[in-house]
ROSEDO-947438 format. One line per 3 residues: for each residue x, z, y of N, C-alpha, C. Coordinates in steps of 0.001 Angstrom, whole numbers. Example, Ala and Ser with C-alpha at 12.3 -4.5 7.8 and 13.67 -1.06 7.14 Angstrom:
BEGIN
13190 7800 -5690 12300 7800 -4500 13200 7800 -3300; 12850 7080 -2250 13670 7140 -1060 12900 7870 30
This chain:
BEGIN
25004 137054 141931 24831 135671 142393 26156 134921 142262; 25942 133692 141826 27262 132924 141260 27574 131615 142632; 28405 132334 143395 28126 131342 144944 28892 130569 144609
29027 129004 144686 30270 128566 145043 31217 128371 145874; 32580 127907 146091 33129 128153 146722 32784 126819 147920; 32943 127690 149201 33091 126429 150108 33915 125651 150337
33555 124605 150214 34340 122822 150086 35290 122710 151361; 36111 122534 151974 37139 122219 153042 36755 120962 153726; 36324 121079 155415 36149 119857 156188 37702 119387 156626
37017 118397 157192 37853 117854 157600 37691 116852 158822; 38298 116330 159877 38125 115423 160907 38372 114374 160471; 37741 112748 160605 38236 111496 159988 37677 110444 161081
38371 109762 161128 37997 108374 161745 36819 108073 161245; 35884 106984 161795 34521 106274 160661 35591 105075 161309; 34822 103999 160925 35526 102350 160784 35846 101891 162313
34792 102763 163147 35388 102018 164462 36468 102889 165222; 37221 103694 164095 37869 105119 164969 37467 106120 165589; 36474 106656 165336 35652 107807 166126 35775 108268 165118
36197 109782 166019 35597 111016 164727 34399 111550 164588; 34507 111960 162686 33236 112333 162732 33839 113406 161729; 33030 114413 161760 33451 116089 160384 32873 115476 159092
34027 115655 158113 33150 115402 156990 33461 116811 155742; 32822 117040 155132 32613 118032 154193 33269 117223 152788; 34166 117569 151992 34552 117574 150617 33343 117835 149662
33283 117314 148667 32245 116954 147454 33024 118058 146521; 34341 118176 146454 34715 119294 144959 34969 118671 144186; 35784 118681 142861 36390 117869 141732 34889 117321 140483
35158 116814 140310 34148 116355 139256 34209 117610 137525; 32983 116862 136953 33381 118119 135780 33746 117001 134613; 35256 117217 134785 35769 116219 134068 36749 116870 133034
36953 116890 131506 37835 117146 130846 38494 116596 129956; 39602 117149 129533 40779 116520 128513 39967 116515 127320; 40192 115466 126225 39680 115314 124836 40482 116479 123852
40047 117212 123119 40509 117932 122088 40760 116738 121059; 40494 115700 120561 40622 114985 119930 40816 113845 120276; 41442 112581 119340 41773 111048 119972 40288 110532 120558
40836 109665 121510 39381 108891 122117 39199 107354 120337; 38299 107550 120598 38163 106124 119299 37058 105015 119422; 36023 105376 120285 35124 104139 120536 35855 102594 120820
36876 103163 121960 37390 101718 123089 39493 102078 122888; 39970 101275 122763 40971 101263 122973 41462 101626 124230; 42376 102055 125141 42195 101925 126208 44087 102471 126882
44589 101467 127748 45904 101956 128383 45555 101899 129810; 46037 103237 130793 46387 102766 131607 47236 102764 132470; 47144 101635 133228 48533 101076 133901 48695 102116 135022
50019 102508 134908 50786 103863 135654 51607 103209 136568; 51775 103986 137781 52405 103851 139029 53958 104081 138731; 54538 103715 139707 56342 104924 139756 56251 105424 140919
57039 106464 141206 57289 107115 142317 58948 107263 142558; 59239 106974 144328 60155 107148 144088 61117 108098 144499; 62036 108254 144588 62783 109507 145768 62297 109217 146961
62236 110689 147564 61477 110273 148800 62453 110454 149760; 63702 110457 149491 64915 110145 150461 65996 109377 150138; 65183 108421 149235 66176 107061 149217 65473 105811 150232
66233 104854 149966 65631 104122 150981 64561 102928 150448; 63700 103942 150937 62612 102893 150343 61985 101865 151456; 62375 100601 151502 62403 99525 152333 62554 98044 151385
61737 97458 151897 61740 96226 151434 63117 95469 151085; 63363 95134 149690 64401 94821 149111 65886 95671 149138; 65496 96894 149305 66448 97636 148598 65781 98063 147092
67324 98416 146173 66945 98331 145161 66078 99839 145240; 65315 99967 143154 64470 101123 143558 65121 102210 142795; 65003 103251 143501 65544 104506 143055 64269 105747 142819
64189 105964 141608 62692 106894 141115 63347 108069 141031; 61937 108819 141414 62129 110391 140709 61503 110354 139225; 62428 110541 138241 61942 110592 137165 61308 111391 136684
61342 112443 137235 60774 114066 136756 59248 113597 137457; 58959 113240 138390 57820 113025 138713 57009 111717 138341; 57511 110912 138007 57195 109351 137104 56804 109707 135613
57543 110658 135010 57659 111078 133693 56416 111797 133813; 56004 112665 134589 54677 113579 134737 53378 113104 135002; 53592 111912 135480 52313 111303 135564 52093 110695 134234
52823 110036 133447 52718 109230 132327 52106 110625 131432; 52577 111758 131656 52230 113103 130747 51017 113413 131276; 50595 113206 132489 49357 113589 133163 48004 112823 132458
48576 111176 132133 48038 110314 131271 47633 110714 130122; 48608 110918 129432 48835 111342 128123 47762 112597 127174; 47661 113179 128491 47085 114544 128279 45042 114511 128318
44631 113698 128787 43541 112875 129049 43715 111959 127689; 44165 111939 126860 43919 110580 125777 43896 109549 125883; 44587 108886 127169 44927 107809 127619 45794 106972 126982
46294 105475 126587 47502 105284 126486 47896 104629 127562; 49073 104894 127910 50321 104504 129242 50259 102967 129527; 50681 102112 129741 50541 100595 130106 51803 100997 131453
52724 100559 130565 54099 100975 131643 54827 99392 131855; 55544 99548 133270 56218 98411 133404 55558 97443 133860; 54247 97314 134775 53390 96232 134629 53248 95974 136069
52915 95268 137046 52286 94995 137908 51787 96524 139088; 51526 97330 138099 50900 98765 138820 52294 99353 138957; 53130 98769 138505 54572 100154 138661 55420 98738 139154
54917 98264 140183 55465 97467 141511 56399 96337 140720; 55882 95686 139583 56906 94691 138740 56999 93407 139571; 57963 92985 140108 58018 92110 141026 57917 91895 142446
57239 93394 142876 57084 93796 143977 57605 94900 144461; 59085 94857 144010 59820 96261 144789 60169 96344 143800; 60041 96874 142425 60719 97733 141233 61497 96591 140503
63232 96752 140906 64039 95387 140269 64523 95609 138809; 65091 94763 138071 65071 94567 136931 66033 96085 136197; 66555 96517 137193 67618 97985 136506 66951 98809 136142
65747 99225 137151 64660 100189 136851 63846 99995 136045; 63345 98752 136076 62554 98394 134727 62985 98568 133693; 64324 98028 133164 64799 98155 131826 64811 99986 131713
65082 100217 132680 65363 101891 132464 64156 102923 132325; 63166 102231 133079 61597 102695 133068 61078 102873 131822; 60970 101305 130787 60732 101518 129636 61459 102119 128605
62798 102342 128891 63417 103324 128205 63086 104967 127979; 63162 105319 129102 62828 106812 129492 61225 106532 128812; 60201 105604 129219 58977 106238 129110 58906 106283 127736
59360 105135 126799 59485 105320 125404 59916 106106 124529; 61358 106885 125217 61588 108338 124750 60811 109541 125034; 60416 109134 125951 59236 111094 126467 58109 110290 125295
57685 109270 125272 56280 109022 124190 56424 109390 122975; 58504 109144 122532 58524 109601 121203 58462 110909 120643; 59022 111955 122061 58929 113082 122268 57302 113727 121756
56409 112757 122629 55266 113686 122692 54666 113097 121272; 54748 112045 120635 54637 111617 119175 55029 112787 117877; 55841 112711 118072 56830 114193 117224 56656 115515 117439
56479 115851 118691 55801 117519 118882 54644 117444 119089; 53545 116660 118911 52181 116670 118827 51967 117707 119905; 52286 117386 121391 51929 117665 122361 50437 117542 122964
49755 117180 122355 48136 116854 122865 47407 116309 122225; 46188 117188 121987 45683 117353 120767 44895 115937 120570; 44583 115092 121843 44008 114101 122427 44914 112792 121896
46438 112752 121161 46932 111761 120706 46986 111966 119251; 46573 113091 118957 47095 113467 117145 46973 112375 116422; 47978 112059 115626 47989 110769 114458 48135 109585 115172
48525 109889 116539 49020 108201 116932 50513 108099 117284; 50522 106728 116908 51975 105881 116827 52675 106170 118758; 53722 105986 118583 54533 105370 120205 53938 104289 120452
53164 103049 119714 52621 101923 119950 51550 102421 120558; 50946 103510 119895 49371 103595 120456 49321 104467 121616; 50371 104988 122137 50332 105713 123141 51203 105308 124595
51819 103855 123872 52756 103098 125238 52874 101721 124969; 52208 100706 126030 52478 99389 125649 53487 99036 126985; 54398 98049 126906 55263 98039 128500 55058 96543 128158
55678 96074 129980 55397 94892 129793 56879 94136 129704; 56764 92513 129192 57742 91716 128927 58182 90475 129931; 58394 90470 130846 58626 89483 131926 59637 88474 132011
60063 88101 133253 61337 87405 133690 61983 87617 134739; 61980 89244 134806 62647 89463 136225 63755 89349 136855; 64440 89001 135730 65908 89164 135575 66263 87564 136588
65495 86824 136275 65748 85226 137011 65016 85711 138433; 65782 85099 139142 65236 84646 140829 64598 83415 140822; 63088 83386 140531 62196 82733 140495 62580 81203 141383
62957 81543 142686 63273 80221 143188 64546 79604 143070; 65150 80032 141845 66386 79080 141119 66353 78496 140599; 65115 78889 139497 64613 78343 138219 63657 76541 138622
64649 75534 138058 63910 74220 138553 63103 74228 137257; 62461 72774 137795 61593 72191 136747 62056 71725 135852; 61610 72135 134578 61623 72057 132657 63294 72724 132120
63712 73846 133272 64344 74740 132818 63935 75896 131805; 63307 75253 130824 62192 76171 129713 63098 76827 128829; 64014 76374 128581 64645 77312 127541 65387 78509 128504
65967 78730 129642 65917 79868 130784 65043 80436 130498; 63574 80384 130875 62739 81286 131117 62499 82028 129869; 62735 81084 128712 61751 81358 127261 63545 82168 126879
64538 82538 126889 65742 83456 126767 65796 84717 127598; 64776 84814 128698 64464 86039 129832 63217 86446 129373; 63225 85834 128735 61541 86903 128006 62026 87388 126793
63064 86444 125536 63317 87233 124861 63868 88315 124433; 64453 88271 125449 65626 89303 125689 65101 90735 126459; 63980 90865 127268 62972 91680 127533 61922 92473 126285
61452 91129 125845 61152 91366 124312 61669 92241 123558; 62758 92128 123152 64150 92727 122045 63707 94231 122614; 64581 94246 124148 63961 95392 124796 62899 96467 124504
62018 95857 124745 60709 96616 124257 60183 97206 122826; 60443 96222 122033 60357 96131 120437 61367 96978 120246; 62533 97276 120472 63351 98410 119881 62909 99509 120840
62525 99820 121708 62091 100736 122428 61191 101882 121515; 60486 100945 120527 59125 101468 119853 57971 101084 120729; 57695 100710 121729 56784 100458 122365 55838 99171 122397
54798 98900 122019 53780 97560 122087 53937 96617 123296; 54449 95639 122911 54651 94648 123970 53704 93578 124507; 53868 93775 125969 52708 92864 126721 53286 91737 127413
53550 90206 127029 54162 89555 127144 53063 88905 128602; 53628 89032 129407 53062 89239 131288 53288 88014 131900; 53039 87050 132830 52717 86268 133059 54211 86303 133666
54533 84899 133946 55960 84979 134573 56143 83738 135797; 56920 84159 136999 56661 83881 138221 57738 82311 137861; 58811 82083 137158 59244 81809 136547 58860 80462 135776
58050 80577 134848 57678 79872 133904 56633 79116 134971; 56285 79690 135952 55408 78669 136863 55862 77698 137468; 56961 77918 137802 58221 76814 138560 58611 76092 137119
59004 76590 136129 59640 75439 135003 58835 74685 134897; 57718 75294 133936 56399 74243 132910 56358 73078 134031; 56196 72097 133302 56085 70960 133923 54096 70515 132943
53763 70614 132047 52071 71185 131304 52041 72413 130888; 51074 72167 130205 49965 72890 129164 50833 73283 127959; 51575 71655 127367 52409 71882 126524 53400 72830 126406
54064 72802 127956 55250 73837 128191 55119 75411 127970; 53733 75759 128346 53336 77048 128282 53029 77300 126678; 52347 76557 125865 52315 76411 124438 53589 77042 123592
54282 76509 124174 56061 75789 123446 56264 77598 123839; 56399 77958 125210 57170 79441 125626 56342 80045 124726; 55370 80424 124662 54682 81594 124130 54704 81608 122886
54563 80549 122129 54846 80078 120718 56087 80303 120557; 57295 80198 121035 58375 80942 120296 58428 82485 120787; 58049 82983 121431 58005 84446 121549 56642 85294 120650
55812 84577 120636 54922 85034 119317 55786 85145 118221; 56466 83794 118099 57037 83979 116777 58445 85023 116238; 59029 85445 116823 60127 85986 117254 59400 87411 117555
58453 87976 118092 57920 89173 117858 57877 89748 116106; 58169 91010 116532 58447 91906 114758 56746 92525 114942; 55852 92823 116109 54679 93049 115679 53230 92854 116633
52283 92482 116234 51071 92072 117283 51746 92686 119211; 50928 91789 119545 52083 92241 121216 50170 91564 122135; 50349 92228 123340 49020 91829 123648 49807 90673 125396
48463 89494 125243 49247 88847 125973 48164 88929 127634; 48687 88686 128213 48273 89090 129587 47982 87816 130353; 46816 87865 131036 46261 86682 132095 46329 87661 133132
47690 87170 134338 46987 87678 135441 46458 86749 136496; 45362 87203 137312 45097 86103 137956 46116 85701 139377; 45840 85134 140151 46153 84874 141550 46109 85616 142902
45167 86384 142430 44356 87485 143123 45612 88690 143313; 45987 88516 142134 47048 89739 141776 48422 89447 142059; 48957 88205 142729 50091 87353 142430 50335 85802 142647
49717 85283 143781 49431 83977 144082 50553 83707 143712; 51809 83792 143077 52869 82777 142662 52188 82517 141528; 51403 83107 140913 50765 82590 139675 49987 81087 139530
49417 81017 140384 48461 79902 140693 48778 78778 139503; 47723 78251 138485 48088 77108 138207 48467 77885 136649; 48701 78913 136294 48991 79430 135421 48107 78904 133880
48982 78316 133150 48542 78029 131133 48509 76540 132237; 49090 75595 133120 49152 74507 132862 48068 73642 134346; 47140 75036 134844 46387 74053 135391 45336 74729 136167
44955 74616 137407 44237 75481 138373 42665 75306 137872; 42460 74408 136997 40836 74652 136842 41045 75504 135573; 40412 76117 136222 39769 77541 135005 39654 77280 134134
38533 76186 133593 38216 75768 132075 39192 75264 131391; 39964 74615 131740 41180 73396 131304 42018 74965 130636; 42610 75782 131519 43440 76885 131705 42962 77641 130593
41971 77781 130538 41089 78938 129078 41288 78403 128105; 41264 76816 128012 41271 75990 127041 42505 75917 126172; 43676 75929 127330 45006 76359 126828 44999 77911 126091
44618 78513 126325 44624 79873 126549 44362 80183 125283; 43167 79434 124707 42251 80035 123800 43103 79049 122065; 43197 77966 122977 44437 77217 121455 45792 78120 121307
46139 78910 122282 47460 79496 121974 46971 80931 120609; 45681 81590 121113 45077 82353 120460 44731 81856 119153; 44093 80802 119029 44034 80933 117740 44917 80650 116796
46001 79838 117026 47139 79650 116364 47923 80378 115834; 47857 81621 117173 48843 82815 116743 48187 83880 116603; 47035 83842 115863 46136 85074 116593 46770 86120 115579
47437 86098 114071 48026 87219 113716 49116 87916 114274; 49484 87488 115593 50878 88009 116240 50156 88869 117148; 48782 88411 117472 48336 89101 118260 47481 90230 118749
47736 91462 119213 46905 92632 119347 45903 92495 120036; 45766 92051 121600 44659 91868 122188 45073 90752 123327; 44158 90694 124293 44256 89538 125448 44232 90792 126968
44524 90864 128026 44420 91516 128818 44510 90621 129728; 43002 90035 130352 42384 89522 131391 42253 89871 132768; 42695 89312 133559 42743 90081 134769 42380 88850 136211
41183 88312 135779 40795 87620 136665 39378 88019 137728; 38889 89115 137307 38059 89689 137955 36667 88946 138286; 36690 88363 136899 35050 87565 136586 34436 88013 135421
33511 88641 135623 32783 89165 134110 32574 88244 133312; 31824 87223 134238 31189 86276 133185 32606 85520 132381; 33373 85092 133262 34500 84625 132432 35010 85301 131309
34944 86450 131419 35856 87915 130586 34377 87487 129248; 32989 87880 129642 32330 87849 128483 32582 86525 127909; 32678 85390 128144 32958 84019 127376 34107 84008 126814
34838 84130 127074 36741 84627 126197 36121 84940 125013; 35496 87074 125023 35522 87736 124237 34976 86944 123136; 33797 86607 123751 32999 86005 122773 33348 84834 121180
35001 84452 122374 35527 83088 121642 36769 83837 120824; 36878 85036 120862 38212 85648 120263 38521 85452 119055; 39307 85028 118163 40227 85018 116467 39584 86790 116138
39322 86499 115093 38422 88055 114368 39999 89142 114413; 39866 90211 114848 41009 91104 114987 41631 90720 116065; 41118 90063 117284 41955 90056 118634 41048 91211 119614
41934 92223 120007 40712 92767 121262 40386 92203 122907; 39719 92272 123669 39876 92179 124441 40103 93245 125375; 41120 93381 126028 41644 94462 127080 40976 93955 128266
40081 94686 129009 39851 94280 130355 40774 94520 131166; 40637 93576 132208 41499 93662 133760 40943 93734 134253; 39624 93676 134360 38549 93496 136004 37968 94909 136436
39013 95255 137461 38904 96604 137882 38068 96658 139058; 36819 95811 138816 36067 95240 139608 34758 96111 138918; 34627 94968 137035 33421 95528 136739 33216 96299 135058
34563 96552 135402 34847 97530 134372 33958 98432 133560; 33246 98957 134300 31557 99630 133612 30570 98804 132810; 30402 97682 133379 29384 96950 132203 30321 96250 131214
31701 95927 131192 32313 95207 130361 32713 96246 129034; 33419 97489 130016 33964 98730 128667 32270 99123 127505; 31249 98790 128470 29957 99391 127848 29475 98590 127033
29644 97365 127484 29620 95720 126087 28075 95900 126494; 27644 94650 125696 25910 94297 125875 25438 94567 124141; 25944 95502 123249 25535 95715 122379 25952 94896 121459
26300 94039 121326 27304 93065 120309 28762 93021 119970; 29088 92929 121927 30792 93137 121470 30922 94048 123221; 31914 94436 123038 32757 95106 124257 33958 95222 124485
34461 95380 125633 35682 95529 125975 36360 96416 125932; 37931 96568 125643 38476 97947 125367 39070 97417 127042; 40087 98516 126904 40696 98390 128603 42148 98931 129018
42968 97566 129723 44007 98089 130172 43968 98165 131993; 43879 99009 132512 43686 98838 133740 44242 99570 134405; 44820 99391 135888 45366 100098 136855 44270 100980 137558
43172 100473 137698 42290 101594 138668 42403 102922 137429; 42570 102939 136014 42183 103871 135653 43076 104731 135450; 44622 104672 136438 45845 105990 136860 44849 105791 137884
44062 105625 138049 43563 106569 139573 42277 107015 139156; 41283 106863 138187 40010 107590 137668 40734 108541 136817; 41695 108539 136412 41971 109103 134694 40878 110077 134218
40414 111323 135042 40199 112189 134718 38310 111796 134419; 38079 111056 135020 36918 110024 134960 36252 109130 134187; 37328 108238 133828 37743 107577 132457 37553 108118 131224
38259 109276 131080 38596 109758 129704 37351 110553 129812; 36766 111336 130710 35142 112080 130098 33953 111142 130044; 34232 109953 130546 32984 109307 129937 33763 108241 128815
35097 107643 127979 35064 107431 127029 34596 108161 125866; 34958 109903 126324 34406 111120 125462 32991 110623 125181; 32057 110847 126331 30753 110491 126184 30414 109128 125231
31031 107918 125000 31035 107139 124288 31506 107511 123194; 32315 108148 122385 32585 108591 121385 31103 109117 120640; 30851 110611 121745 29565 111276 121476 28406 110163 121366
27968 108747 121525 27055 108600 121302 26340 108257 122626; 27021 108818 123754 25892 109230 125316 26630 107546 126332; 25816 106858 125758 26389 105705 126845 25305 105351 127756
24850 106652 127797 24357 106495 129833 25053 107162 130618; 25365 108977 129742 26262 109197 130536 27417 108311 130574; 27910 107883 130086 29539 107386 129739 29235 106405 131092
27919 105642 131069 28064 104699 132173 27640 104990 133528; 27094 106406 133516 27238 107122 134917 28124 107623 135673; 29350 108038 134522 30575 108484 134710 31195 107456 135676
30920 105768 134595 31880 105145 134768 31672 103831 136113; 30093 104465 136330 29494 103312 137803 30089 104854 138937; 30173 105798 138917 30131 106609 139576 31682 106243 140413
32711 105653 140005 34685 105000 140089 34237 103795 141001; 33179 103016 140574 33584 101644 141179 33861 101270 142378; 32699 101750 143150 33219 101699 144681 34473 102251 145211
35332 102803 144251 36400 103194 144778 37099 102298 144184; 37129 101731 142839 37640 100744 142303 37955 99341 143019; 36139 98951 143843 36227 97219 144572 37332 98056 145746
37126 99207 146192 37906 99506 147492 39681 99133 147582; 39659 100324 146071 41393 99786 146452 41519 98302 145857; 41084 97633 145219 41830 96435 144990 40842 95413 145723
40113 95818 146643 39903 94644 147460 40903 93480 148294; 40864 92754 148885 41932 91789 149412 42502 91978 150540; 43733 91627 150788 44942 91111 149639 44690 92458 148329
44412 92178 146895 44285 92404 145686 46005 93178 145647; 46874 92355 145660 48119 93018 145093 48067 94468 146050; 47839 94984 146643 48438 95892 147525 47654 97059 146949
46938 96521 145771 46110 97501 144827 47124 99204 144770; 48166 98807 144760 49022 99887 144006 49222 101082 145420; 48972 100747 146396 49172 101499 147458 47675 102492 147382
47269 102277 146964 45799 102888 146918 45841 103822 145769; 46628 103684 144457 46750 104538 143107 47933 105427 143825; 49157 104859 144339 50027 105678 145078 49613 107195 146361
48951 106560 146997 47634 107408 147708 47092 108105 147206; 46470 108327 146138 45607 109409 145315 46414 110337 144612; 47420 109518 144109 48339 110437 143340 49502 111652 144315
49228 111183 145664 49935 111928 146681 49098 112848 147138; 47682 112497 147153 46574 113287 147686 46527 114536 146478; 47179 114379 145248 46581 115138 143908 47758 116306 143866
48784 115979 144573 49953 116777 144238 50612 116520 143413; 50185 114989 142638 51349 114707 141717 53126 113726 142340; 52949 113784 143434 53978 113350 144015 54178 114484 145913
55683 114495 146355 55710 115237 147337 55666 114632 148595; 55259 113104 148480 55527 112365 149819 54575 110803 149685; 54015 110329 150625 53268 108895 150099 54477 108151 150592
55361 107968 149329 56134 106525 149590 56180 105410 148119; 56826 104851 148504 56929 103738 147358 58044 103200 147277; 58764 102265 146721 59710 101319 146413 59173 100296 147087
60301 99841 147892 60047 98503 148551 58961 98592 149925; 59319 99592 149888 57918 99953 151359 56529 99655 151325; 56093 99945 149640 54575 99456 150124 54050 100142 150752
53821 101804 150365 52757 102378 151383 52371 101871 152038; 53214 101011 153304 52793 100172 154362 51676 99331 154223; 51391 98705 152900 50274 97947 152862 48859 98061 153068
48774 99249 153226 47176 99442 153894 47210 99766 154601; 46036 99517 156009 45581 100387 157201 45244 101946 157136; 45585 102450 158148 44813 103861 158220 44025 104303 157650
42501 103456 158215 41474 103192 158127 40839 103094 156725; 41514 102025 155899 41623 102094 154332 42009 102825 153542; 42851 103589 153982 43357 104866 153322 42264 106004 153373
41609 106400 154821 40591 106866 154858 39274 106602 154429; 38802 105356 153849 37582 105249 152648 38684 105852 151636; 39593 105279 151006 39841 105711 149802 39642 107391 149371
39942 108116 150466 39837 109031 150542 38606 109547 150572; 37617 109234 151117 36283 109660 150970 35693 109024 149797; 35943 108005 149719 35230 107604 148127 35846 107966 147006
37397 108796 146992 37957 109389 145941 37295 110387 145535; 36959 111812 147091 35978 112550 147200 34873 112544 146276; 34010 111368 146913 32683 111020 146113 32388 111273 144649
33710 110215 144573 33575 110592 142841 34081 111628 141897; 34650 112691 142672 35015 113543 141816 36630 113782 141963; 37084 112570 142055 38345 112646 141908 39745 113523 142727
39629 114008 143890 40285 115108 144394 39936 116307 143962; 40669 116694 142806 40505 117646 141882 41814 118648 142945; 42060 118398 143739 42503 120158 144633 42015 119598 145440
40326 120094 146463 40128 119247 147376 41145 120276 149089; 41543 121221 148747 42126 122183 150075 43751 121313 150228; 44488 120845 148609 45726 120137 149083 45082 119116 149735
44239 117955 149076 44155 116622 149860 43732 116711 150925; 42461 117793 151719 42104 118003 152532 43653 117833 153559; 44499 118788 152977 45380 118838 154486 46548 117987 154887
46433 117015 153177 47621 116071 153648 47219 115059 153916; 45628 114287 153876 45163 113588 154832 45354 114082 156049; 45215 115337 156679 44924 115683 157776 46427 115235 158379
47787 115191 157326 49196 115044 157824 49374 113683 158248; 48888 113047 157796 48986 111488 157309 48575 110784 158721; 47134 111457 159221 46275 110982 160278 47625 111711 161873
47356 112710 161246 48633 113290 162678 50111 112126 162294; 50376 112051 161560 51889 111100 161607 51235 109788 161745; 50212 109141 161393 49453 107876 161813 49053 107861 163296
48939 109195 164218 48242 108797 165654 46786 108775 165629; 45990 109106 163986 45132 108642 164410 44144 110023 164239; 44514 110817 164578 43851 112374 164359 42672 112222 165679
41994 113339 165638 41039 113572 166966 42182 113877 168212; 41822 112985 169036 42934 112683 170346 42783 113880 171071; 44045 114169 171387 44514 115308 172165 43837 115085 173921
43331 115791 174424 42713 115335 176338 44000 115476 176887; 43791 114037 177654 44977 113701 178429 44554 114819 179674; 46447 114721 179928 47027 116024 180879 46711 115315 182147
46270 115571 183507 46194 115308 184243 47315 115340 185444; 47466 114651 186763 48156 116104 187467 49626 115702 187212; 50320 115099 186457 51524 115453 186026 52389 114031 186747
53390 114515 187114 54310 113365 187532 55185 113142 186631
């Protein structure tokens, strides 16, 4: 008889703080590709981790463990993933300052060239450092509230120079929305003018990034103008103008319907990268005409999820592929529900629960950004889907988390005592 093994309980809060026992689900049956994924393009956006005895506190600078930053990008790697480094998910603007960044995409671009050259996984064979690392191109270097209005040639010299960066790196550049260029542009025009000389000044296709508000309320107002349509409108003239500079679009407004009207309007040879780590399953699955490839942060926290139902899309099986891939979501709306930015505390969380890091901290003190409480769905809906692939480690460092939180099954008060 082939028993399986028994799953590890555990004690947990439910929503109003009461405990209740819950039983572990077991890892999903999820595996690495022997071969490249090829249906969907697909990067995703990777966390950092940092020393867990530096001081990680709001506006000190950030200090990483590289050996463990480097392993997750390999953890990526190894799944047939490509990396999406430097972005929003690896705290860009939110804790991780401009030293680490420049140094981030350095290191990650050398371990990519590494694993390029020793054909480390059989899952990248025949792909470029481009196809296995895109980083992003910002303005971090400026203190956003220095930068006055129609200081455009500032902002548009802090991107190029990020640019340069990246492009000699070997790595595909994602020219990222800038906190920056929101305070200069004075229109539509202004945003035209920046991106148009950094298209042009790129040596090869670079994918350009919408993030929304959701992700970054300094954004607000972003391509010129808070109504959506006006904003697309910009959006979509910058595209076609330059559309040979350009690799794909990476949308991140967390509206399908918006995301399907873009695609629809794309220059022939532009992809669309999804952002909507919302509804990621019907967009990566397309309606049979066109579909979305995908750069996304929820998927350093599916990886292992991700990559067996892109497999399944390869094979042909896009029910499984989309059982795989409805099976993530509720863990998906969970962590990036609102406040949206604090998304990264939730990929940080899983990756602590997995054993790929020795402590839940962050740069800049996010951990802090979620409740208890939220940490504990994430945790059960990580469960759900498969994704606590050691369920006896996560089992017991939730159990640490809840004892250093206070919020374990309460000890009976001592009576009697003076």
């Amino acid at each position: 008889m082939n028993l399986q093994p028994a799953q590890p309980k555990i004690i947990l809060p439910n929503e109003h703080g009461e405990p209740y026992s819950y039983t572990l689900s077991g890892p999903g049956d999820f595996r690495r590709p022997s071969v490249p994924i090829s249906s969907r393009k697909v990067y995703a956006a990777a966390h950092v981790i940092p020393q867990m005895t530096a001081d990680n506190t709001p506006g000190a600078p950030a200090s990483l463990d590289w050996d463990a930053t480097l392993a997750y990008r390999h953890e990526l790697w190894s799944y047939g993933l490509g990396v999406a480094d430097a972005m929003d998910t690896a705290q860009r603007g939110m804790g991780l300052d401009y030293a680490a960044t420049r140094e981030l995409i350095e290191r990650s671009a050398a371990e990519a060239s590494k694993v390029v050259a020793s054909n480390s996984y059989p899952a990248l064979t025949g792909q470029t450092v481009r196809d296995i690392l895109a980083c992003g191109v910002g303005t971090d270097q400026l203190d956003p509230l220095t930068v006055q209005a129609s200081e455009i040639a500032r902002v548009t010299d802090a991107y190029l120079e990020m640019l340069r960066l990246v492009e000699n790196s070997g790595a595909k550049a994602i020219l990222m929305c800038s906190r920056a260029l929101v305070r200069a542009a004075e229109s539509a025009e202004d945003y035209l003018n920046v991106y148009g000389t950094l298209l042009e000044a790129a040596t090869e296709p670079v994918i350009l990034h919408w993030l929304g508000q959701m992700f970054d309320p300094s954004l607000a107002g972003y391509w010129g103008d808070t109504d959506i349509d006006k904003a697309t409108a910009t959006f979509t003239h910058l595209l076609e103008k330059h559309a040979a500079k350009i690799d794909g679009v990476k949308v991140s407004l967390l509206d399908a319907e918006h995301e399907k009207y873009l695609r629809a309007r794309l220059p022939q040879g532009v992809r669309l990268y999804t952002g909507d780590d919302f509804n990621y399953p019907e967009l990566i699955q397309g309606d049979g005409t066109r579909h979305s490839d995908a750069l996304l942060g929820i998927f350093a926290a599916i990886y292992p999820a991700a990559s067996t139902a892109l497999q399944a899309l390869d094979a042909g099986d896009t029910q499984r592929a989309r059982i795989i891939l409805d099976s993530t979501r509720d863990l998906g709306l969970h962590i990036f529900s609102a406040p949206t930015f604090y998304y990264k505390t939730g990929i940080a969380f899983l990756s602590w629960l997995n054993g790929h890091q020795t402590g839940f901290q962050m740069v800049g003190g996010l951990h802090a950004g979620r409740s208890t409480l939220h940490l504990v769905r994430t945790f059960v809906l990580a469960d759900q889907a498969g994704l606590l692939l050691n369920p006896e480690l996560a089992a017991e460092r939730m159990k640490q988390l809840l004892v250093m939180n206070g919020a374990s099954a309460p000890v009976p008060t001592l009576t009697g005592v003076a």
